[in-house]
C-alpha positions in Angstrom: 6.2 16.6 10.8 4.8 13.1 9.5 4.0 13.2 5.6 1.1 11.2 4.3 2.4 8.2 1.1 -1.2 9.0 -0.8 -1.4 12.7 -2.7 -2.2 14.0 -6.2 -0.9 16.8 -7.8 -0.9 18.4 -11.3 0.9 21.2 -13.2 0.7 22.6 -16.8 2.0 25.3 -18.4 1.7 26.7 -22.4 5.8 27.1 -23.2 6.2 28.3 -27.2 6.7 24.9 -28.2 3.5 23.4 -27.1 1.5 22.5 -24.1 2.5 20.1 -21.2 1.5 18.7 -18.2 2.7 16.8 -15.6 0.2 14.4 -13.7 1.2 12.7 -10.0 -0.7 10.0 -8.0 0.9 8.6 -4.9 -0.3 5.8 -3.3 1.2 4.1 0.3 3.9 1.0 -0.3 6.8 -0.2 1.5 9.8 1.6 -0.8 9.9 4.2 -3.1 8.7 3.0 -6.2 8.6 5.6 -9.5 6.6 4.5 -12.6 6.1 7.5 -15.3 4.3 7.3 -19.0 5.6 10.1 -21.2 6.2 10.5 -24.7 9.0 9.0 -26.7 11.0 12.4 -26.8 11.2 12.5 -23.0 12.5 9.0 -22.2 15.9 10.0 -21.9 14.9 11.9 -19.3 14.5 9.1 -16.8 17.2 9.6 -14.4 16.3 12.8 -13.8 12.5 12.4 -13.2 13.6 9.3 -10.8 16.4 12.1 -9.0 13.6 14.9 -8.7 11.3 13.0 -7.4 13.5 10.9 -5.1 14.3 14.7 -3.3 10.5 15.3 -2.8 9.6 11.5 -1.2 11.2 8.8 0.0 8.2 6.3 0.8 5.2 5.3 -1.7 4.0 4.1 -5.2 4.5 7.2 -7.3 2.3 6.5 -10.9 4.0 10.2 -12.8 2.7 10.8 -16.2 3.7 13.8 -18.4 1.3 15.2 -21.9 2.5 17.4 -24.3 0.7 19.0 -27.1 2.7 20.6 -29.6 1.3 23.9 -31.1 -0.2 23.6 -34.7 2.4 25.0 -36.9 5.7 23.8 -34.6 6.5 21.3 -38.1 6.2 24.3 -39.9 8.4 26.7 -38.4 10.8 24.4 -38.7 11.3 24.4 -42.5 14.5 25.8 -44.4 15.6 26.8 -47.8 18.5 24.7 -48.8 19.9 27.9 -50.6 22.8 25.6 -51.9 20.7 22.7 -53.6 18.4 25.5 -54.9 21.2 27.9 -57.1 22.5 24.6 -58.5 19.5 23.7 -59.3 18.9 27.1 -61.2 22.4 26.8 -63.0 21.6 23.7 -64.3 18.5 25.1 -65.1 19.6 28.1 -67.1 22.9 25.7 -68.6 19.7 23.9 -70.0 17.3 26.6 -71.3 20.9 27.9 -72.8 21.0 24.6 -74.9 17.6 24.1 -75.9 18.1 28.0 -77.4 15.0 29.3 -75.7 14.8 31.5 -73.2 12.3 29.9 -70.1 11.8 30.9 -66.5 12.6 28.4 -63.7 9.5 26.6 -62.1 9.0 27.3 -58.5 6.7 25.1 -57.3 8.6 22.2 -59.5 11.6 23.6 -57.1 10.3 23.2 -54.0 9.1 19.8 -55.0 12.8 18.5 -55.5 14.0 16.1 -52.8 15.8 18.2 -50.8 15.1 21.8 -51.5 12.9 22.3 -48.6 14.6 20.4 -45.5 12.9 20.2 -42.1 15.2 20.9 -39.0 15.3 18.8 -36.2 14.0 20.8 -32.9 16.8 21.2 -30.3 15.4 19.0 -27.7 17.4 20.5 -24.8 14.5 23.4 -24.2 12.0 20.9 -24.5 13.6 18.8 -21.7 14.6 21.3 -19.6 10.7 22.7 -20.0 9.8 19.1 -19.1 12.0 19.1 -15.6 11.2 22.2 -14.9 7.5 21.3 -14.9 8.0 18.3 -12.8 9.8 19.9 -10.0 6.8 22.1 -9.2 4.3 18.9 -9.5 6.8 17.2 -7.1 6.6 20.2 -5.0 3.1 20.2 -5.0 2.8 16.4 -4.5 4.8 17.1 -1.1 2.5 20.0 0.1 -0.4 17.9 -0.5 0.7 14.9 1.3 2.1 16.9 4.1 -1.2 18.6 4.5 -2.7 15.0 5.1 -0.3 14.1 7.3 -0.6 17.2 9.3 -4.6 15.8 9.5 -3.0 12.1 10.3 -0.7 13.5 13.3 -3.9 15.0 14.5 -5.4 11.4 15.0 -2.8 9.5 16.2 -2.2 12.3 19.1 -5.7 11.5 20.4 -5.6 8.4 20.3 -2.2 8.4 22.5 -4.3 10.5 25.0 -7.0 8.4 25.0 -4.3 5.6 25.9 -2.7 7.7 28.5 -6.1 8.5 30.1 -7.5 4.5 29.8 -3.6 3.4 31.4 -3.9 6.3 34.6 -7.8 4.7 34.8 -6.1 1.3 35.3 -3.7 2.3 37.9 -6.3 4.0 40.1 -8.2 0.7 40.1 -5.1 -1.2 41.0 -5.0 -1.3 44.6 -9.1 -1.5 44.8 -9.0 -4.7 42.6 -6.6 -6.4 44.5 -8.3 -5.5 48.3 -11.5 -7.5 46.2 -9.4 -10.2 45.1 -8.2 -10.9 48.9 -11.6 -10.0 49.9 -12.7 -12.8 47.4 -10.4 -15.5 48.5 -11.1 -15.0 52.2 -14.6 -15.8 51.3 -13.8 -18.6 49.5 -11.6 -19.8 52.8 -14.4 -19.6 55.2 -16.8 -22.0 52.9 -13.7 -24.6 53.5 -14.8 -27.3 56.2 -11.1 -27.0 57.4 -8.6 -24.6 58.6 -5.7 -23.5 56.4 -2.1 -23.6 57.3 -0.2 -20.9 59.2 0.7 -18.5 56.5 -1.3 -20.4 53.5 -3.9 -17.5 53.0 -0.7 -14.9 52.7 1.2 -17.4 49.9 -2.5 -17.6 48.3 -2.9 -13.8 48.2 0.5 -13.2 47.0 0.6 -15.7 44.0 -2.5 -14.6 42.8 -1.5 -10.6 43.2 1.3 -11.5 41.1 -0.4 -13.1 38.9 -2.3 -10.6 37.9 0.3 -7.8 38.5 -0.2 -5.4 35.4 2.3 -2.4 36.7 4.9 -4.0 34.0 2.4 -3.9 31.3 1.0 -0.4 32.1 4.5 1.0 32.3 5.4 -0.2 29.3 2.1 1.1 27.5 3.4 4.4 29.3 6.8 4.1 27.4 5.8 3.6 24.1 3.2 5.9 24.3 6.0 8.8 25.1 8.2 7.2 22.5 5.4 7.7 19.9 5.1 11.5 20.9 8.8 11.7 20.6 9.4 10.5 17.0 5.8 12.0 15.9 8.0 15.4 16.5 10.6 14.2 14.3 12.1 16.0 10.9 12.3 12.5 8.8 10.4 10.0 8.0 8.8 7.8 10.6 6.3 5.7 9.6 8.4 2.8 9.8 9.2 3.1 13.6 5.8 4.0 14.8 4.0 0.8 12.7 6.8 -1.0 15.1 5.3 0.5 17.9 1.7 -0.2 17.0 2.9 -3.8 17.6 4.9 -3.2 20.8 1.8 -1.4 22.1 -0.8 -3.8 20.8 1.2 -6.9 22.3 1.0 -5.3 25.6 -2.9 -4.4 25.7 -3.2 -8.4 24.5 -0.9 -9.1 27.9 -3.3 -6.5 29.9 -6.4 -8.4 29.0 -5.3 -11.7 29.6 -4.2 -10.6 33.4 -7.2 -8.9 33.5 -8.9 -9.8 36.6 -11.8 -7.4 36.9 -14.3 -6.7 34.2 -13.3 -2.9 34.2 -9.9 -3.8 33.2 -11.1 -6.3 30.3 -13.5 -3.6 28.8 -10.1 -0.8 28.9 -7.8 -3.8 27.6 -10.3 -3.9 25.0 -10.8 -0.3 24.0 -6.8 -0.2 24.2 -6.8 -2.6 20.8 -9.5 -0.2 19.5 -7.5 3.0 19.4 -4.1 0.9 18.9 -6.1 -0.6 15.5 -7.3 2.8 14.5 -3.6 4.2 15.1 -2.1 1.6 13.4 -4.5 2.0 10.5 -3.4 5.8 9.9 0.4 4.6 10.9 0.1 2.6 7.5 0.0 5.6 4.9 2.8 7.2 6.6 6.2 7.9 4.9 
């Protein structure tokens, strides 16, 4: 199965402690690459987004950005009574009262206004991280599953255009011996215009160089290869993008060969469409992982 590098995905879920979400772009490049935007709280958490993300992909640009909301009255719940502060306060208060020789009740909204009465508790950040992970791993998922779908679209191509090779190469080799029978045919023509007789044997070495010449059989077994090699590692459980863009070369190199022996205007219109399914190959080949 090949995977595609370019995907999107998106999860978000409403945890006690606020809302997040987790948005993923990927985009084709040579490497995996990671770059993430999230809050301050969260940017400890970098090895771990690069890890869970790194088990999901191994090619492309991955842009990951995480947004979290925290529910109105999180600061809120987070306020204590510093029961401690607050009876010395009232000893001290009632020690005074006592000396003044009046008898007065204790403020309370003086109280709570004393530095240190009311404290706020820091939230344990371990939840909120773990929440934060948890999130991502499913977005990753889902990043996968997208781009596997793509590639599944992308493997779809590149098999037609193999056949279409396979059927333009077997075209080719039918032609083969007709071509050359209008080569010699050609050439004998070409002899009888001549004023003077040929050699013993100079109309064979004639007929041979030039059938050589313009031998293809190496190029269009070659073509033959490669084409099987790219049906072999499109069946492969890695990634392969990087061996079949290799191929796009080795098979584009021999269709340039192809049309340059050409020696029939059939085979220079096939050498032709060859680089026209190779380019359109090549260009899927290049968003593979």
């Amino acid at each position: 199965m090949i995977l595609s590098m370019t995907g999107f995905a998106s999860a978000e879920r409403l945890f006690e402690f606020g809302r997040m979400t987790w948005e993923l772009r990927s985009v084709n490049h040579r490497y995996l690459e990671i770059g993430f935007r999230v809050p301050e709280e969260f940017r400890s958490l970098e090895p771990e987004i690069r890890r869970i993300l790194g088990q999901h992909l191994s090619r492309g640009k991955v842009d990951a950005t995480l947004r979290f909301v925290p529910v109105a009255d999180a600061a809120g719940s987070n306020l204590v009574l510093n029961r401690e502060l607050l009876g010395r306060l009232l000893e001290l208060h009632a020690d005074i009262a006592g000396a003044c020789g009046r008898e007065q009740d204790a403020d309370a909204m003086s109280l709570m206004r004393w530095n240190g009465v009311i404290e706020e508790q820091p939230q344990d950040p371990q939840p909120l991280r773990a929440a934060a992970l948890e999130l991502l791993a499913e977005a990753a998922a889902d990043l996968r599953a997208s781009r596997e779908r793509e590639g599944t679209q992308m493997d779809a191509v590149i098999r037609d255009r193999l056949d279409s090779i396979t059927t333009q190469v077997e075209q080719v080799r039918a032609w083969l011996p007709e071509n050359r029978e209008g080569l010699r045919q050609k050439l004998l023509t070409r002899i009888g215009e001549l004023k003077q007789p040929l050699e013993p044997g100079r109309l064979e070495q004639e007929v041979a160089f030039l059938a050589q010449k313009i031998d293809v059989d190496e190029e269009l077994d070659r073509l033959d290869a490669h084409v099987t090699e790219a049906r072999a590692i499109l069946e492969r459980d890695e990634p392969v993008g990087r061996r079949l863009d290799f191929l796009m070369q080795e098979l584009n190199r021999e269709a340039n060969t192809l049309g340059s022996k050409s020696a029939a205007t059939d085979t220079t219109r096939i050498a032709v469409e060859l680089k026209v399914l190779i380019e359109q190959m090549r260009e899927q080949v290049q968003n593979i992982e």
